[in-house]
N, CA, C and O atoms as a MOPAC input file, in Angstrom:
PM7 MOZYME 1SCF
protein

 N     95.23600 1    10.73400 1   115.45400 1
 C     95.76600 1    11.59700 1   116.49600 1
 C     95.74900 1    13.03100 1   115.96700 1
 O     96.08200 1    13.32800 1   114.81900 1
 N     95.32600 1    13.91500 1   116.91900 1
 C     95.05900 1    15.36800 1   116.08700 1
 C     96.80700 1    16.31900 1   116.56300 1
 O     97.76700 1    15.94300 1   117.23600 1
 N     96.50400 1    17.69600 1   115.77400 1
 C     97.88600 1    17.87200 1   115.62200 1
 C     98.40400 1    17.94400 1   117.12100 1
 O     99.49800 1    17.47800 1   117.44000 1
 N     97.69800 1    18.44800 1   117.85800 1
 C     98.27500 1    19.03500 1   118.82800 1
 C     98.25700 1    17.76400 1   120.16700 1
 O     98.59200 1    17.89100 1   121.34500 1
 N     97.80900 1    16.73900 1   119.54300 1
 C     98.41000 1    15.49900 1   120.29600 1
 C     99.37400 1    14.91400 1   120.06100 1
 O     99.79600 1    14.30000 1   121.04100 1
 N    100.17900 1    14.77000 1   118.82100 1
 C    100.87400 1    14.42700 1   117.73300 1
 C    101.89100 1    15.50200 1   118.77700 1
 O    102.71400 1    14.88900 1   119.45700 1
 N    101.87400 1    17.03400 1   118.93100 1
 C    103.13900 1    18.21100 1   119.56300 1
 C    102.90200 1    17.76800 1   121.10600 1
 O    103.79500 1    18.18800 1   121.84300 1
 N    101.81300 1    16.95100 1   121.80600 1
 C    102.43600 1    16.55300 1   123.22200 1
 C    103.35600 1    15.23700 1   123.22400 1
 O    104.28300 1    14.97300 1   123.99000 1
 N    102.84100 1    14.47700 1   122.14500 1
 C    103.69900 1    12.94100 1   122.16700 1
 C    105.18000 1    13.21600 1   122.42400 1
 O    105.90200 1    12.99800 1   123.39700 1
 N    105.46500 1    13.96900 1   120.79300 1
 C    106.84400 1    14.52500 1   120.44100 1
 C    107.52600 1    15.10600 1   121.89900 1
 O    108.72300 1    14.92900 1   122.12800 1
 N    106.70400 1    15.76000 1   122.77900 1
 C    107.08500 1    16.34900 1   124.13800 1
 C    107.59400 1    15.49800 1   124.75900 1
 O    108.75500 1    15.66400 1   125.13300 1
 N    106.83800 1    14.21100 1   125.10000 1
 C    106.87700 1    13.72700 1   126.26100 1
 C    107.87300 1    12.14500 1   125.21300 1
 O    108.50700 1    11.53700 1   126.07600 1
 N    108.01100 1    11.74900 1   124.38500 1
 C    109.18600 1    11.16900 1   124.41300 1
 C    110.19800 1    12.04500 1   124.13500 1
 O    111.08400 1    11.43800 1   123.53200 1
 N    110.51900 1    13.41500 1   124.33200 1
 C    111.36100 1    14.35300 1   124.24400 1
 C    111.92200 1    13.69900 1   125.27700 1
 O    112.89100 1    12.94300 1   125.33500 1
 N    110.97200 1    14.20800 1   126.29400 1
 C    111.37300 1    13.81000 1   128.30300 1
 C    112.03000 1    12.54000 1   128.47700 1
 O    113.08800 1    12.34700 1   129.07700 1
 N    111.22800 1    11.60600 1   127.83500 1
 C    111.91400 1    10.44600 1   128.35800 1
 C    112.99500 1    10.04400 1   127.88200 1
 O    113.55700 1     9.37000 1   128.74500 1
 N    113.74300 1    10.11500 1   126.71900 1
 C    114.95100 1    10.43300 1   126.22000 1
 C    116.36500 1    11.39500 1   126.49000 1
 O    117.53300 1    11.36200 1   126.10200 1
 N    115.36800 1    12.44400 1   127.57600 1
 C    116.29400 1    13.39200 1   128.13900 1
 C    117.11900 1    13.03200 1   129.51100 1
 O    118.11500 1    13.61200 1   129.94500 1
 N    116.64400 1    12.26400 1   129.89300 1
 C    117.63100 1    12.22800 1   131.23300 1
 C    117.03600 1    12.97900 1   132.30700 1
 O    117.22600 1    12.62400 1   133.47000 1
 N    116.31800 1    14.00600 1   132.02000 1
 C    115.85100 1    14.94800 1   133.31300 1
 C    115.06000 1    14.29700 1   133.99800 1
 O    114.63100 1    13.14400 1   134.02700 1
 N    114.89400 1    15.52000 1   134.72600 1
 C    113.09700 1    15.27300 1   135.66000 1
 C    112.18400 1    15.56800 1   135.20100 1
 O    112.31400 1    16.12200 1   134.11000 1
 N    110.74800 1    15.38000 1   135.74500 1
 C    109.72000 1    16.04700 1   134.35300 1
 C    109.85200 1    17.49400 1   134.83000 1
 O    109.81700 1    18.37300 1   133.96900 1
 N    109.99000 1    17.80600 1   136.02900 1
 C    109.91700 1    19.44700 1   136.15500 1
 C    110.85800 1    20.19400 1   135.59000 1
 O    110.63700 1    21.33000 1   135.17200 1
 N    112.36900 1    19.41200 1   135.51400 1
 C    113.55800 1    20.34400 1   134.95400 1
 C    112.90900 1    20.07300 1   133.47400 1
 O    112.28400 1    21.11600 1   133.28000 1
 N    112.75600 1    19.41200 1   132.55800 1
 C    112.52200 1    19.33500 1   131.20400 1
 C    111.23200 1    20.63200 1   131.13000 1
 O    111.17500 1    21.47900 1   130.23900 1
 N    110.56900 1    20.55200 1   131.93200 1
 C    109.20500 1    21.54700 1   131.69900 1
 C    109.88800 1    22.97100 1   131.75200 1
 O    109.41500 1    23.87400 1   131.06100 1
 N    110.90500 1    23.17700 1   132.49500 1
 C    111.45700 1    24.45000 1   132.78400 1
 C    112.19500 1    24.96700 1   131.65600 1
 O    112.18200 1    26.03200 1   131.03800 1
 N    112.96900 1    23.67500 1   131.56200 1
 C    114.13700 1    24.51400 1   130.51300 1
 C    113.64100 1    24.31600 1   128.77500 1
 O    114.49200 1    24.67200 1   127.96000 1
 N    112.14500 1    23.70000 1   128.14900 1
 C    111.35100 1    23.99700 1   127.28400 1
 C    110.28700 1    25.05300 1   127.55300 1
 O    109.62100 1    25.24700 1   126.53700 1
 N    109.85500 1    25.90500 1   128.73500 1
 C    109.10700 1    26.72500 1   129.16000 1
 C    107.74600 1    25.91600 1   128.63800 1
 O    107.08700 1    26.37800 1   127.70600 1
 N    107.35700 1    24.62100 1   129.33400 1
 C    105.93800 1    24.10200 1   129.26400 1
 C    105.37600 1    24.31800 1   130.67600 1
 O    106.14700 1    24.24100 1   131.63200 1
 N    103.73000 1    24.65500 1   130.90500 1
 C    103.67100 1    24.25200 1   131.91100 1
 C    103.64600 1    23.16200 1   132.59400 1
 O    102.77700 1    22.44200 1   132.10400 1
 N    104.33000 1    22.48200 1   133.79400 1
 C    104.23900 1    21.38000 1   134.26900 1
 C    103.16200 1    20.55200 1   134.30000 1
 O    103.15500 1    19.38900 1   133.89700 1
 N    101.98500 1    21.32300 1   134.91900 1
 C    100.94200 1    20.67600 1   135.51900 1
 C     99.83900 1    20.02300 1   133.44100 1
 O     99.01500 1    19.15600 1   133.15000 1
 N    100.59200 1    21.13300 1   132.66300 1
 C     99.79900 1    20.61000 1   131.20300 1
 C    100.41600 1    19.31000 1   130.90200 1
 O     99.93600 1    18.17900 1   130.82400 1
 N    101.90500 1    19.88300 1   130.71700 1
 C    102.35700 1    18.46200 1   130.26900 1
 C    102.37200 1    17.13000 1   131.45200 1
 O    102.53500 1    16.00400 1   130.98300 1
 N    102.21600 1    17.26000 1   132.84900 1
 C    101.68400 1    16.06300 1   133.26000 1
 C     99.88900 1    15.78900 1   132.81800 1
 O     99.51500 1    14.63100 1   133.00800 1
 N     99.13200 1    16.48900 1   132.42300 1
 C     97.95000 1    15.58400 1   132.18200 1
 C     98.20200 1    15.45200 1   130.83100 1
 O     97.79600 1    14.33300 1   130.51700 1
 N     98.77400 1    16.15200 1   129.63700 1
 C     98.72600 1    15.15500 1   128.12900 1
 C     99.55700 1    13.69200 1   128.24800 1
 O     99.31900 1    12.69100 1   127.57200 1
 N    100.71300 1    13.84800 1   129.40000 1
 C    101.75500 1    12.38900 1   129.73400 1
 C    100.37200 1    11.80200 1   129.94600 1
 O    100.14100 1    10.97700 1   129.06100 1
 N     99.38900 1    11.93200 1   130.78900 1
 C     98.77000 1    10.03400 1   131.47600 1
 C     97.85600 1    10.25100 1   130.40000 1
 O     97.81300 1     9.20900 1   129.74600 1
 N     96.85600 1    11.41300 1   129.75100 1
 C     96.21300 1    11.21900 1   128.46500 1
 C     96.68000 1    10.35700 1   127.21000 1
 O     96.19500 1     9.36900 1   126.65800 1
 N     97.67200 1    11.03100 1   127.01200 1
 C     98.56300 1     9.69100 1   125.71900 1
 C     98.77300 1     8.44600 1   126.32700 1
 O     98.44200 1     7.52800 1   125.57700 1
 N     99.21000 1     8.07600 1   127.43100 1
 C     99.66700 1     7.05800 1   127.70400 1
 C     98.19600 1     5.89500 1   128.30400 1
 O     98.16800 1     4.66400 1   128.32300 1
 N     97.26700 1     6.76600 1   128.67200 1
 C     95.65400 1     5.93900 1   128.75900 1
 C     95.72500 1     5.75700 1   127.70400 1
 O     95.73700 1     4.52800 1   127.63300 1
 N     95.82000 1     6.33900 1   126.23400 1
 C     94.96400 1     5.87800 1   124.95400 1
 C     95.87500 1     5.07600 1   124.29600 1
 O     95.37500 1     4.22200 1   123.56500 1
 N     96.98700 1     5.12000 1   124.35700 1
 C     97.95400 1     3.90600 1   124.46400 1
 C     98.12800 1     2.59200 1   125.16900 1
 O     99.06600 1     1.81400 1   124.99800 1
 N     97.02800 1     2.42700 1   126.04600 1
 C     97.06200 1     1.50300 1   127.06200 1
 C     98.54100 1     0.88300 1   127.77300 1
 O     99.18700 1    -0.10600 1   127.42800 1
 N     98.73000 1     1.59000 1   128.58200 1
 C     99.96000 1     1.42900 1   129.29200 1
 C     99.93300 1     0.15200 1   130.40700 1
 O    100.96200 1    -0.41600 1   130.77400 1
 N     98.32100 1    -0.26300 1   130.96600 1
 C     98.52400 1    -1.21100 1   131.37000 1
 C     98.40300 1    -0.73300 1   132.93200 1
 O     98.23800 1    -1.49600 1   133.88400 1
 N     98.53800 1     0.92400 1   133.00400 1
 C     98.10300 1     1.28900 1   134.42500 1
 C     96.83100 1     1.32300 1   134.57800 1
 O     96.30300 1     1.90300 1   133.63000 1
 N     95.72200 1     0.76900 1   135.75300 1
 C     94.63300 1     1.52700 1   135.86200 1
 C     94.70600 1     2.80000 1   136.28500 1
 O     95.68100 1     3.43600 1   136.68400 1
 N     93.23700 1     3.20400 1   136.12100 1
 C     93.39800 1     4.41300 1   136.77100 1
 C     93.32600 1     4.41000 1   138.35100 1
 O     93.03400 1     3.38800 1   138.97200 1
 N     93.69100 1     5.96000 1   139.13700 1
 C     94.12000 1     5.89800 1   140.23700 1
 C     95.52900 1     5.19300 1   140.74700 1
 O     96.06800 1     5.33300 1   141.84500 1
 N     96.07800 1     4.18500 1   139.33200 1
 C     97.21500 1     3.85700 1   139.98300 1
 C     98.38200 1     4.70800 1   139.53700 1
 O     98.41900 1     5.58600 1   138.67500 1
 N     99.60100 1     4.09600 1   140.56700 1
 C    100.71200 1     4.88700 1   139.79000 1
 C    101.76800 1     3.62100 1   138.99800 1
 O    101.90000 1     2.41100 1   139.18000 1
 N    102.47200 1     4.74000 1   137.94300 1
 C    102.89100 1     3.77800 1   136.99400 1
 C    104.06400 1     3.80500 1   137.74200 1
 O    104.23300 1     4.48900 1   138.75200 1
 N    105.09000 1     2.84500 1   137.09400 1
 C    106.38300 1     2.37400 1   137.56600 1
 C    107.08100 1     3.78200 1   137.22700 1
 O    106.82500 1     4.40300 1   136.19500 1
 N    108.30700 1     4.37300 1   138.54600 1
 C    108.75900 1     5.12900 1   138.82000 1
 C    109.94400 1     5.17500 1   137.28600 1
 O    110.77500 1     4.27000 1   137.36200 1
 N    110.09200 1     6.06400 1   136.00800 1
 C    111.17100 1     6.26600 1   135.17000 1
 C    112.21100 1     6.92300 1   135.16800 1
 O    111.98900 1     8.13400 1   135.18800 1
 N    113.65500 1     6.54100 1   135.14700 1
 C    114.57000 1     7.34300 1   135.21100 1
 C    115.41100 1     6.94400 1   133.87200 1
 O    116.01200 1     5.89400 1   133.64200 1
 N    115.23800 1     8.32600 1   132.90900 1
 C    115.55600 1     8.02400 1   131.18000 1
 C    114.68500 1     7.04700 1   130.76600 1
 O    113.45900 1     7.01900 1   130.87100 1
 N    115.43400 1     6.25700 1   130.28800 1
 C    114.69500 1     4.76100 1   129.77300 1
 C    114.58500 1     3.63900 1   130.25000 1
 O    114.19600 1     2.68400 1   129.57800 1
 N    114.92300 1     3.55600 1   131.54700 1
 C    114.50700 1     2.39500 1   132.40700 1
 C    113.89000 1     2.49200 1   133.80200 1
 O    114.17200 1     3.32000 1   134.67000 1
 N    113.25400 1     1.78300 1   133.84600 1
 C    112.05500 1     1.37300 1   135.20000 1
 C    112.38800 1     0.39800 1   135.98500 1
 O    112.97000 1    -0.64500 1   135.68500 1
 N    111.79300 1     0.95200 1   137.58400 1
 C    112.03400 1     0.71000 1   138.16200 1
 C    111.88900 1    -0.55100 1   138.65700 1
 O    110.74400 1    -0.54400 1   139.11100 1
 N    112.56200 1    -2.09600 1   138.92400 1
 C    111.89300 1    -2.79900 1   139.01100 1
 C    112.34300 1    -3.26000 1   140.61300 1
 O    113.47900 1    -3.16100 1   141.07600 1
 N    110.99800 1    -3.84500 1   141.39500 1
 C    111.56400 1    -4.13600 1   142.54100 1
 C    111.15300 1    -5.41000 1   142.39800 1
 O    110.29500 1    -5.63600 1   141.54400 1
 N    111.74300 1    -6.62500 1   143.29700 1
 C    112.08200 1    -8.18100 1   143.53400 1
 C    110.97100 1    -8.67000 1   144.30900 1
 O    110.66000 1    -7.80700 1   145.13000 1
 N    110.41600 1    -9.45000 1   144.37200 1
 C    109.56000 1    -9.89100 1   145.80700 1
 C    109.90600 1   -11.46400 1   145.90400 1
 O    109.73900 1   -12.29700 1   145.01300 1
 N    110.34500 1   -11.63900 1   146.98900 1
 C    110.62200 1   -13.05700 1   147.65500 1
 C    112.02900 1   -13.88800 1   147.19000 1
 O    112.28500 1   -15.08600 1   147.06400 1
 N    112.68700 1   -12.83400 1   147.02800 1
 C    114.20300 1   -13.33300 1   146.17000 1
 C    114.99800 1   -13.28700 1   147.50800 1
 O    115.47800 1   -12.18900 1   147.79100 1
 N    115.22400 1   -14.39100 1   148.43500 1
 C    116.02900 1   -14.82000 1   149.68400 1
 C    116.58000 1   -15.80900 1   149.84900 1
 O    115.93500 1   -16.78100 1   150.24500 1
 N    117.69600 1   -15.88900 1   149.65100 1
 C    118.67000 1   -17.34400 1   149.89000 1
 C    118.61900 1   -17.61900 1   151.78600 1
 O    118.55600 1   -16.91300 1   152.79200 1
 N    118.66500 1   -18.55000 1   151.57400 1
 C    118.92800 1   -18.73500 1   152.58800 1
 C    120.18600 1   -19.77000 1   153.32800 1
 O    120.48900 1   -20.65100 1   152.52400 1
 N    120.88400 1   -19.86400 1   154.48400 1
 C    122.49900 1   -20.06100 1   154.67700 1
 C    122.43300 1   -21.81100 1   153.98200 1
 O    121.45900 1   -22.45600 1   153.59500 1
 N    123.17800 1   -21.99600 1   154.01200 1
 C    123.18700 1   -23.60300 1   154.25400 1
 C    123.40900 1   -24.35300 1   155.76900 1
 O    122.83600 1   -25.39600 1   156.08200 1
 N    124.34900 1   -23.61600 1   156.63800 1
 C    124.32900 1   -24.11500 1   157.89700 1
 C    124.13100 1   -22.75500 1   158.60100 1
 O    124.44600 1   -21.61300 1   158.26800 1
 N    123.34300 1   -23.38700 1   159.96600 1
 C    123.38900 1   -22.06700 1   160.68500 1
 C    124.07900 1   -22.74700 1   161.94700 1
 O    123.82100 1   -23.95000 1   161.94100 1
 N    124.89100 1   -22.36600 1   163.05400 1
 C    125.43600 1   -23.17900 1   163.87800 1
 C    124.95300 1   -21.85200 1   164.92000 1
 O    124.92500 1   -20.65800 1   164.61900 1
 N    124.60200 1   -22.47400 1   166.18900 1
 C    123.92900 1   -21.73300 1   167.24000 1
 C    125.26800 1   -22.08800 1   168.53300 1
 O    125.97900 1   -23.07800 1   168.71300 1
 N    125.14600 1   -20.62300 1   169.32200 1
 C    126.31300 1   -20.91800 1   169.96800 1
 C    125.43900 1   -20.29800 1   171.27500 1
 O    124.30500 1   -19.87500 1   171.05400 1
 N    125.85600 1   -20.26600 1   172.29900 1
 C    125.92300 1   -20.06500 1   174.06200 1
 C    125.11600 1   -18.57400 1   173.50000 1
 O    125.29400 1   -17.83200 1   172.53300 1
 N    124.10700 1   -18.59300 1   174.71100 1
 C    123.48000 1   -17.22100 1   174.89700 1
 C    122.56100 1   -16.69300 1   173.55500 1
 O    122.40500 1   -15.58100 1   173.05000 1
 N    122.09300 1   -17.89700 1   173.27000 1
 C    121.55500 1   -17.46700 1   171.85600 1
 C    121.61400 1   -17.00700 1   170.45800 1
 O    120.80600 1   -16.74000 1   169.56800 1
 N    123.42100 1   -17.02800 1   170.68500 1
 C    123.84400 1   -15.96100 1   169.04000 1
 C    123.88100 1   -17.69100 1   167.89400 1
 O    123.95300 1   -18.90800 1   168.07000 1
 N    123.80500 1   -16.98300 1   167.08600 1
 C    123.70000 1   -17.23900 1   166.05800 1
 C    124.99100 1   -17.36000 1   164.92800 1
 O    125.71100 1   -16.38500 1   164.71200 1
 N    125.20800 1   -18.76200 1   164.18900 1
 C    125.93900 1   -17.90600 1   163.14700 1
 C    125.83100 1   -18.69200 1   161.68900 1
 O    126.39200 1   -19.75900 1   161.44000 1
 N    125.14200 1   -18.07500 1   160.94200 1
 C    124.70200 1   -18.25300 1   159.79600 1
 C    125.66800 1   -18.74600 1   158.22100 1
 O    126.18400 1   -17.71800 1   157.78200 1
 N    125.96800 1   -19.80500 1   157.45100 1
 C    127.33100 1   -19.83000 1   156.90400 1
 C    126.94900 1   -20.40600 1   155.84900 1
 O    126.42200 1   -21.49200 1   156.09400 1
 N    126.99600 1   -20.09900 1   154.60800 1
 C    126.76400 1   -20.46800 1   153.03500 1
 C    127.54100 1   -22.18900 1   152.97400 1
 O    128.38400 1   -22.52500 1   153.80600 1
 N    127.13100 1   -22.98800 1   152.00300 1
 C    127.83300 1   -24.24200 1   151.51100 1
 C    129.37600 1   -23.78600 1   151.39200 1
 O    129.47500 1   -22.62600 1   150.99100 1
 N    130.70500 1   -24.48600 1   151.67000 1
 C    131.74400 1   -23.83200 1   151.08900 1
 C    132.24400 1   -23.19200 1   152.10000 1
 O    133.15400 1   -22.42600 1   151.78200 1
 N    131.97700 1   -23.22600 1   153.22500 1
 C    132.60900 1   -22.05700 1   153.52900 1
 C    133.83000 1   -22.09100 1   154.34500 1
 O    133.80600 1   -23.13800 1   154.99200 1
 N    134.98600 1   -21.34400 1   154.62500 1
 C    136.46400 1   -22.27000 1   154.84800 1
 C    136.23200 1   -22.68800 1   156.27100 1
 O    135.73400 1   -21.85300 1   157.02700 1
 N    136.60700 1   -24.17000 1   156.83400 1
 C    136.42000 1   -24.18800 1   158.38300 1
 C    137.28000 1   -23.27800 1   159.39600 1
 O    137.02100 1   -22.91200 1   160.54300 1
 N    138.46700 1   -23.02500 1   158.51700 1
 C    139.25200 1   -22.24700 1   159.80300 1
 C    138.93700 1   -21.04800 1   159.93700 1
 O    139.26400 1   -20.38300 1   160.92100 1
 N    138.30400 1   -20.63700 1   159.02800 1
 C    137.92700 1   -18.89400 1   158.84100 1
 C    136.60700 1   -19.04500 1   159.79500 1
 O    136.30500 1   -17.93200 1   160.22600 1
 N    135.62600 1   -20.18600 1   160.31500 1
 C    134.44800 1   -20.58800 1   160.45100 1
 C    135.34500 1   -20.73800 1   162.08100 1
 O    135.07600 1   -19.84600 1   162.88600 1
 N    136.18100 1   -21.62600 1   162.45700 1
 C    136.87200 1   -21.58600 1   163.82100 1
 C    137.20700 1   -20.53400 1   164.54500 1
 O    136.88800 1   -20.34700 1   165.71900 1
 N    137.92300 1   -19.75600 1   163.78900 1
 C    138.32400 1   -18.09300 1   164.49700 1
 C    136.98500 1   -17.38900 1   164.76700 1
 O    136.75200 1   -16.70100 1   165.76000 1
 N    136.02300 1   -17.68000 1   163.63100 1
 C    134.90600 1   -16.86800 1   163.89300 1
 C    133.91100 1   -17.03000 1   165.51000 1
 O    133.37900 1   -16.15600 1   166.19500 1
 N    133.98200 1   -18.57600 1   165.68900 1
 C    133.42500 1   -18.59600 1   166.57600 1
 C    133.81300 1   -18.39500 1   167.67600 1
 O    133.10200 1   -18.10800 1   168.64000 1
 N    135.29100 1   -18.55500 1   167.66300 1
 C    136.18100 1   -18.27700 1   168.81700 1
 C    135.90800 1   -16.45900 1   169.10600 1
 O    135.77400 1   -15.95000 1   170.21900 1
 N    135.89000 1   -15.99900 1   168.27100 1
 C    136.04400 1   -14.15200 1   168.44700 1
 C    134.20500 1   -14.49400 1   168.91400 1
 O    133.85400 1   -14.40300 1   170.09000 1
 N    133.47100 1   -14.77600 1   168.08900 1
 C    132.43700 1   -14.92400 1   168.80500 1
 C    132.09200 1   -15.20000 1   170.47200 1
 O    131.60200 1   -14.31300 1   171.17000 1
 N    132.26000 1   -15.88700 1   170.73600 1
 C    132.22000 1   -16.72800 1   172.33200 1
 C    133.19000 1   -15.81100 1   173.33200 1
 O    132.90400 1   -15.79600 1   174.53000 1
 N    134.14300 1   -15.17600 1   172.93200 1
 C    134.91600 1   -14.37600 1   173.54100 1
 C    134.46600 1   -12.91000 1   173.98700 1
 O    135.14900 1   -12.09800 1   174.61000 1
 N    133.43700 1   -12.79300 1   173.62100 1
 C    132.48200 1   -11.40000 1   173.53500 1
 C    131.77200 1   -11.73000 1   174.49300 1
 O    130.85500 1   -10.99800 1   174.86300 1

């Protein structure tokens, strides 16, 4: 790594250790933004980060990333269907009298 890749690394885990944004960190070290975003995806291509190119990497805030869920849905254990189409949806467990009033305030609507 030559020196002055060695003074963007040091930069950019500066950033990610800081808590900021990349623009507030660029400001208040007086870098330009638009440099230190192309040495960030340069180091991090020759590091193999695992992004292709054209993509975007997972969104960072400090030291953790963003992770989103796909297909994580429980679903009720009973659903009990009442007059006019409503619906009412109710986990295993669940108390009958609290389940009685409900439908009663329900049906009363």
């Amino acid at each position: 790594m030559t020196e002055r890749a060695r003074y963007w690394s040091g930069l950019v885990k500066a950033w990610e250790g800081s808590g900021l944004s990349q623009a507030a960190f660029c400001r208040e070290r007086g870098v330009p933004a638009g440099t230190f975003a192309w040495w960030k995806r340069r180091l991090r291509r020759a590091q193999g980060d695992g992004v292709k190119h054209g993509e975007r990497s997972p969104r960072r805030v400090g030291r953790f990333v963003e992770v989103r869920l796909a297909g994580t849905c429980s679903m009720p254990a009973y659903e009990v269907v009442l007059a006019h189409g409503r619906s009412i949806r109710i986990p295993s467990g669940f108390d009958p009298q609290t389940l009685s009033r409900l439908i009663a305030a329900v049906e009363s609507c």
